[in-house]
C-alpha positions in Angstrom: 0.0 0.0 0.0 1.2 3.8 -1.1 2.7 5.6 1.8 0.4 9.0 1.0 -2.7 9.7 1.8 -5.9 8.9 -1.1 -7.5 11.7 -3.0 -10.5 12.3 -0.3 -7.4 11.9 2.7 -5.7 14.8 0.5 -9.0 16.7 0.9 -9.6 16.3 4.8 -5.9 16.9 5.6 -6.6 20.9 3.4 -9.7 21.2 5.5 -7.7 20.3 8.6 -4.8 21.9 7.9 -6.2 25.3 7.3 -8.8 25.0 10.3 -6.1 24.1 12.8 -3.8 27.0 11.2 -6.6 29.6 11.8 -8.6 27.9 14.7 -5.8 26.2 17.1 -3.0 28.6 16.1 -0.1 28.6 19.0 -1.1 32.0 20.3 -5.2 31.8 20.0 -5.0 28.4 22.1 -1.8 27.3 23.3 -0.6 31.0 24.6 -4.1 31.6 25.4 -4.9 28.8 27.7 -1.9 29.2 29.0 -1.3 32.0 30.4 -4.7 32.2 31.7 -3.9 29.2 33.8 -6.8 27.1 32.6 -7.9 24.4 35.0 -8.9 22.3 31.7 -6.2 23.3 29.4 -7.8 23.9 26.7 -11.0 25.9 24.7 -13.9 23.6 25.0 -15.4 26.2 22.1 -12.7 25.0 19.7 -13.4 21.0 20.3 -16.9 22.2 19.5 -15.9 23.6 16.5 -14.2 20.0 15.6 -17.1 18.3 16.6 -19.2 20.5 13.8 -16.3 19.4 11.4 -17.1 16.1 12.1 -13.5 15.4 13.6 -14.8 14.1 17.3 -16.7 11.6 15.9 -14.2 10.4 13.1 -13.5 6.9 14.4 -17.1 6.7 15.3 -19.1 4.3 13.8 -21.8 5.5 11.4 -24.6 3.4 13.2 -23.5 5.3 16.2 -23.4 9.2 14.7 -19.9 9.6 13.9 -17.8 9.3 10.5 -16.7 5.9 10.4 -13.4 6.5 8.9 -10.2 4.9 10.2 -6.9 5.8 11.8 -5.2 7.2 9.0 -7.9 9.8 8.8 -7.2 9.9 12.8 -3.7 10.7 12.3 -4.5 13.6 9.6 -6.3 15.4 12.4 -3.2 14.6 15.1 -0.4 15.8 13.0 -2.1 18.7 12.4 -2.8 19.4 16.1 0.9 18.4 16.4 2.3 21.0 14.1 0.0 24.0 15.8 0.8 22.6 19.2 -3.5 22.4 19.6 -4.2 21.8 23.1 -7.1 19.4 22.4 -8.8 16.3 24.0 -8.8 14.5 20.5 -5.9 12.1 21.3 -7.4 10.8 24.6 -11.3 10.9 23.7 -11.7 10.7 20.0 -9.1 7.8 19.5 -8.5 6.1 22.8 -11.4 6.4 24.4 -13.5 6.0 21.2 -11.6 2.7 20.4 -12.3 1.2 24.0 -16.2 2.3 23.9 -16.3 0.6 20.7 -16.2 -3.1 22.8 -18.5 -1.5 25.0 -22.6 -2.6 25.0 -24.9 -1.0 23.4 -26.0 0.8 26.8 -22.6 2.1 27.1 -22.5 3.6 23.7 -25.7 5.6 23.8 -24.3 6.6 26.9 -21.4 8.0 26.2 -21.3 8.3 22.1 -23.7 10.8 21.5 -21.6 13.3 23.5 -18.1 12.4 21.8 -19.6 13.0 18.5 -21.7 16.9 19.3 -18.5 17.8 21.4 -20.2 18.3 24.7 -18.2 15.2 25.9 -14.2 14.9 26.9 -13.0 11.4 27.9 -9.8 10.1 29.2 -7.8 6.8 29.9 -6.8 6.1 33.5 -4.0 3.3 32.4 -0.3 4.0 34.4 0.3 3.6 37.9 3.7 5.0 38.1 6.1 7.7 37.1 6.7 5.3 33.4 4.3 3.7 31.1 4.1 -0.2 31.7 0.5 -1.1 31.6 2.1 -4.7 32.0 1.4 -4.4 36.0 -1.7 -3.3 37.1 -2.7 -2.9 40.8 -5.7 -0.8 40.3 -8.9 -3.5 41.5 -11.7 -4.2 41.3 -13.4 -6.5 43.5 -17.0 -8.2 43.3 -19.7 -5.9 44.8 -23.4 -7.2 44.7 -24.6 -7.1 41.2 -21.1 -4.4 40.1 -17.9 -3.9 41.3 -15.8 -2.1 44.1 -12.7 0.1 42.3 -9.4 0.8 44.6 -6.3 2.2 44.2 -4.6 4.8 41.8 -3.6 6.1 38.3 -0.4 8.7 37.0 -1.0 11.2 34.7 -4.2 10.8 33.4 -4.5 13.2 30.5 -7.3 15.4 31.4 -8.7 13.3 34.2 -10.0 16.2 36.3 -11.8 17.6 32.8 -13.5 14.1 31.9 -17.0 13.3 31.6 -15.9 9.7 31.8 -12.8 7.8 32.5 -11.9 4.4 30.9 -10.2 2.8 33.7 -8.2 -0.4 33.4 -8.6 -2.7 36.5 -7.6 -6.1 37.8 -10.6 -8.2 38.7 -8.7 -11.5 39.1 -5.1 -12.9 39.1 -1.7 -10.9 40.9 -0.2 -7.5 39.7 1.7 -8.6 36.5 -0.9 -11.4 35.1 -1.5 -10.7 31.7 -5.2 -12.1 32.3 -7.4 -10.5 35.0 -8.3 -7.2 33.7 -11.5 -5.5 33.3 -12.0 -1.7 31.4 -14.7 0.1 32.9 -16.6 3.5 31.6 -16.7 5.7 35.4 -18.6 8.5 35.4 -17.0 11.6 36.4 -19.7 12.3 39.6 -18.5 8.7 41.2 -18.5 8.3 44.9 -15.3 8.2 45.9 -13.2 9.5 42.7 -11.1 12.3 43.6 -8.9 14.2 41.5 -4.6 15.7 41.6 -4.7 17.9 39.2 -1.1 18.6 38.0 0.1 21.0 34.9 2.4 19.2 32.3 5.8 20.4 30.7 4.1 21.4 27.8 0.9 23.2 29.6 -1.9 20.5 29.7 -3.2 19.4 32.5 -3.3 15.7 33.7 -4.4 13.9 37.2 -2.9 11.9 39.5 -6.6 10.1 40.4 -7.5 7.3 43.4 -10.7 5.0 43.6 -11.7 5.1 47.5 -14.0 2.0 47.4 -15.8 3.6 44.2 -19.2 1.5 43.5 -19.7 0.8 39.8 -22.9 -1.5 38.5 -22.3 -4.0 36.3 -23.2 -2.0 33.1 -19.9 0.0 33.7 -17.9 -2.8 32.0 -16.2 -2.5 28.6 -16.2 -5.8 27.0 -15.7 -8.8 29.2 -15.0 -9.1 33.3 -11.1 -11.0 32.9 -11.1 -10.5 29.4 -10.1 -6.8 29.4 -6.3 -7.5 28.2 -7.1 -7.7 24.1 -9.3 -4.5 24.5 -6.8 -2.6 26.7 -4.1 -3.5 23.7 -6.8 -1.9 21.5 -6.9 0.9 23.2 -3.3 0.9 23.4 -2.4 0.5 20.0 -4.8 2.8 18.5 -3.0 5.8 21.0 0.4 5.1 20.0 -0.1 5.3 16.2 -2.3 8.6 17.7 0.4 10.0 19.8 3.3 9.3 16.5 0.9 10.9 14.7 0.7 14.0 16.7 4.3 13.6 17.2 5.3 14.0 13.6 3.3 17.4 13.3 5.3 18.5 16.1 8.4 17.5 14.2 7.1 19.1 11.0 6.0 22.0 12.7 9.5 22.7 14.2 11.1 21.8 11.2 8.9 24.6 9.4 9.4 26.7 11.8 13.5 26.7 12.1 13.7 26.5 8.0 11.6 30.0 7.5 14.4 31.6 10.3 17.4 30.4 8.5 16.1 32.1 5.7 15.3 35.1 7.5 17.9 35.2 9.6 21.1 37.5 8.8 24.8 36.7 10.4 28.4 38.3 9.2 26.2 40.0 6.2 24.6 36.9 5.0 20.9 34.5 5.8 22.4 31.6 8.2 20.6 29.3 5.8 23.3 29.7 3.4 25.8 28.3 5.4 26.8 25.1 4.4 26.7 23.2 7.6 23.3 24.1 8.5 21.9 23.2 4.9 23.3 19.8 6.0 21.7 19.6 9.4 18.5 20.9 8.0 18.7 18.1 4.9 19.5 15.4 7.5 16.5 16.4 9.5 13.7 16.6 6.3 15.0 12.9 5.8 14.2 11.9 8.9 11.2 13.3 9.9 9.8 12.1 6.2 10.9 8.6 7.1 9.4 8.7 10.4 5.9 10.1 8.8 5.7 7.4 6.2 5.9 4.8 9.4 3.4 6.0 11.0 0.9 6.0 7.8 1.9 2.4 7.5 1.3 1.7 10.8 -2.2 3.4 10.6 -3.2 1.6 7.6 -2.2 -1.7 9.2 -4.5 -1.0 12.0 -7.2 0.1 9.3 -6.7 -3.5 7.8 -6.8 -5.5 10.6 -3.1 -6.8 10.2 -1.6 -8.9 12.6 1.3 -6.5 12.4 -0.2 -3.4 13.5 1.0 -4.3 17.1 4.9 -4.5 15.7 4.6 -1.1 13.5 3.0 0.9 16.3 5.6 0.2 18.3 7.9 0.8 15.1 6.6 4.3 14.5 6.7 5.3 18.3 10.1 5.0 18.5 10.7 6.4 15.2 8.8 9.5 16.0 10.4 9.9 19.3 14.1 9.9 17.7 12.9 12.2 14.5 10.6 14.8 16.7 13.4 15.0 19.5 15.8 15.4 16.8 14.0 18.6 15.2 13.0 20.2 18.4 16.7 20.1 19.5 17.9 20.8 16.2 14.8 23.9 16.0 16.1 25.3 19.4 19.8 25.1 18.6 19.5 27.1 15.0 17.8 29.5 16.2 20.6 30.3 19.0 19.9 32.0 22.4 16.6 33.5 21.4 15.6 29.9 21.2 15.5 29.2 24.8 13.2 32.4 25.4 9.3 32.0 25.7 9.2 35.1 23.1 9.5 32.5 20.0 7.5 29.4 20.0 10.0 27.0 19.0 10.8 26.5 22.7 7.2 25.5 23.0 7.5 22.3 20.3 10.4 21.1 22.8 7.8 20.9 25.8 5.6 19.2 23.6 7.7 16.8 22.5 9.0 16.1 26.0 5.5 15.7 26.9 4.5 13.6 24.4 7.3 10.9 24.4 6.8 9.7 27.8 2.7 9.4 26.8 2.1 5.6 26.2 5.6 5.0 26.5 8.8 6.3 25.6 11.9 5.4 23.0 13.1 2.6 25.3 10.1 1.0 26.0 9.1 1.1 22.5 12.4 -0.2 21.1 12.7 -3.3 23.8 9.2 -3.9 22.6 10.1 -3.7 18.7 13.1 -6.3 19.6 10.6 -8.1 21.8 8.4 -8.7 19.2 10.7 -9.9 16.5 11.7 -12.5 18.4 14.6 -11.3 20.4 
């Protein structure tokens, strides 16, 4: 299959581009949000806009509302929130949360859908229990309760926990801390007993919560898919994000890339633009290479997912470590070209840095990804 995107792809990635250029511009979100302190971190206003683009609902089945397109589509919207630093709940609602809801009943998805797809709803994923990503040990339970279930314990850094309307929680019902069996995914409402909320602001500005279950009582209805059988959706879920968060990652990379090119043409040093000097056409060569290579794995991965390959898995880890290397690469190279002025919070590049930080640790880093690439292939 063609690493581009198809003629209609072509058409929603203009639509996107120029909505997200206009609409979720650095300084009319980003900045905005920002410096205002914003308990949610971001304009609920804009992720109604998307939702009246049709964006919220994009992986959405059409018997449920939504578009019914696929991840590739997915990842148009991400890189382009990516490369205008949008602060935006897409990532953990419209793909993660989406993706687990679509094992859910068909209770849980007039629920809970309906919302996603108007933009009146914001999810979010309560998966890690620690300062790293390793949804291999989970601790959180879940114990038998009557016709439901009793939740304990904690999650890290759940991307706009304190903002959600609901929160996909991954749970052991069964089995010790590292079992690969045992887990359950349930949908819990934001105004459950005995949910509270650590709200903590990010490198890069959002906002994510450090949340604990005190004894929260759920009814049976709150599970997603099957009690034990949790493990094949949470790797869904998980899946689905990663290609999401590469996604996003390479329109941070392109958007610092963009960014740094335009000054070294602008820029003027002993009489002449920087960009003329030979060693930085280099750098900047070496760097459109990479973050073109890293962008065609991603597609690939996305379009594996799309066809149901059996190698989705592999490439999603594949493309998460390729973004983190090309990404971290251009934010570095970004900040260094454009000298001291660089570090300041007057120019934005700066800004893709904290983004980039932000995002490699989100559903795991370039270590965890790359032990899980060699993992996978057998060694």
């Amino acid at each position: 299959m063609a690493l581009y995107h198809t003629e209609d792809q072509a058409m929603l990635a203009e639509t996107v581009s120029q909505f997200m250029a206009e609409e979720g511009a650095i300084a009319k979100q980003l900045r905005h949000w920002r410096d205002r302190e914003c308990k949610d971190g971001f304009g609920h206003a804009l992720w109604k806009q998307m939702a009246e683009m049709g964006m919220t609902g994009i992986l959405v089945g059409e018997e449920d509302g939504g578009m019914g397109l696929g991840h590739v589509e997915a990842g148009i919207v991400l890189e382009e929130i990516g490369r205008n630093l949008t602060p935006s709940p897409f990532l953990t609602s419209a793909v993660l949360a989406a993706t687990a809801l679509k094992h859910g009943s068909a209770d849980l998805k007039g629920r809970y859908l309906p919302g996603l797809v108007s933009g009146d709803s914001v999810f979010a994923v309560a998966i890690d229990e620690g300062a790293k990503h390793r949804p291999e040990r989970i601790r959180t339970r879940a114990e038998k309760s009557g016709n439901g279930f009793r939740l304990s314990g904690q999650k890290d850094f759940v991307i706009h926990g304190s903002s959600a309307d609901m929160l996909v929680v991954a749970a052991r019902t069964s089995g010790s801390d590292e079992d690969a069996d045992g887990i359950t995914l349930f949908a819990v409402p934001k105004d459950a007993a005995g949910m509270s909320h650590d709200a903590v602001r990010l490198v890069d500005s959002s906002m994510a919560t450090h949340t604990k279950f005190d004894g929260v009582e759920l009814d049976g209805d709150a599970v997603i898919g099957e009690v034990d059988g949790g493990r094949e959706v949470l790797n869904a879920v998980l899946m689905a994000g990663r290609i999401g968060a590469a996604a996003e990652g390479v329109g941070v990379a392109r958007g610092a890339m963009g960014m740094t090119i335009d000054y070294l043409k602008q820029r003027k040093q002993f009489g002449q633009l920087i960009g003329e000097f030979q060693a930085l056409q280099h750098r900047a060569s070496h760097l459109y290479s990479e973050v073109e290579i890293a962008r065609a794995v991603t597609i690939k991965a996305a379009q594996l997912l799309d066809g149901g390959s059996e190698r989705a898995d592999l490439m999603a880890s594949v493309a998460k470590a390729k973004v983190a290397k090309a990404a971290g690469l251009a934010v570095k190279e970004g900040v260094q070209m454009h000298g001291g002025i660089g570090m300041t919070d007057e120019y934005d590049i700066g800004l893709f840095m904290k983004r980039d930080r932000a995002l490699q640790e989100f559903l795991g880093d370039l270590y965890y990804h790359a032990d899980r690439v060699a993992q996978l292939s057998g060694y």
